[in-house]
Residue, then its C-alpha position, 0 to 999 in steps of 0.5 A: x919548637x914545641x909545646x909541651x903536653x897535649x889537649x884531647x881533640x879530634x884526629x881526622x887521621x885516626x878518625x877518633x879523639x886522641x891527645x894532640x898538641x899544639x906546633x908551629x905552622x910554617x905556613x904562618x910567619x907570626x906567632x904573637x897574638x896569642x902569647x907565643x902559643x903558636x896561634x894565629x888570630x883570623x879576624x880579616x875575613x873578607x866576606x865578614x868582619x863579625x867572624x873571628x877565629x883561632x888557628x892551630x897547627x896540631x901533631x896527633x901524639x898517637x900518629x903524628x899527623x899534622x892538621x890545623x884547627x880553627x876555633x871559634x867562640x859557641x856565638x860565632x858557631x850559633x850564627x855560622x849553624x843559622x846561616x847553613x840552615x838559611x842556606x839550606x831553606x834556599x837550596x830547598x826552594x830552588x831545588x822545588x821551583x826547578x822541579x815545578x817549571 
């Protein structure tokens, strides 16, 4: 089953924004967090309790590729792009401490 209509959102086959919808993911066995949208919410991370997502199986209505998207609140993008800059900041400090010994 289907839902019907569709939400403009990046294709990575067509590598643009297409009109994509929303399918069932058959790798996903329950559908009921989300009021039967075919959305599954991610909230047992291992690593961090704090990170809570959506995840959707799309169909590209243009090319009919299928991919899943993870949606997440702009609080929990704001602190997963601090912890890459923080990432970056010690790559860079060890990447400079190799090069002086």
């Amino acid at each position: 089953m289907v839902m019907e209509g569709g939400t403009n959102i990046y294709c990575p086959e067509c590598s643009t924004i297409r009109e994509c919808k929303v399918v069932k993911n058959p790798r996903i066995a329950s559908y009921d967090r989300d009021g039967g949208n075919y959305s599954v919410f991610g909230d047992e991370n291992p690593i961090d309790s704090e990170i809570h997502y959506f995840l959707r199986n799309r169909e590209c209505l243009i090319c009919c590729s299928n991919f899943e998207t993870y949606e997440l609140s702009g609080e929990t993008l704001e602190y997963l792009v601090s912890e890459k800059a923080l990432l970056d900041k010690l790559r860079n400090i060890l990447k400079s401490s190799k090069l002086e010994s």
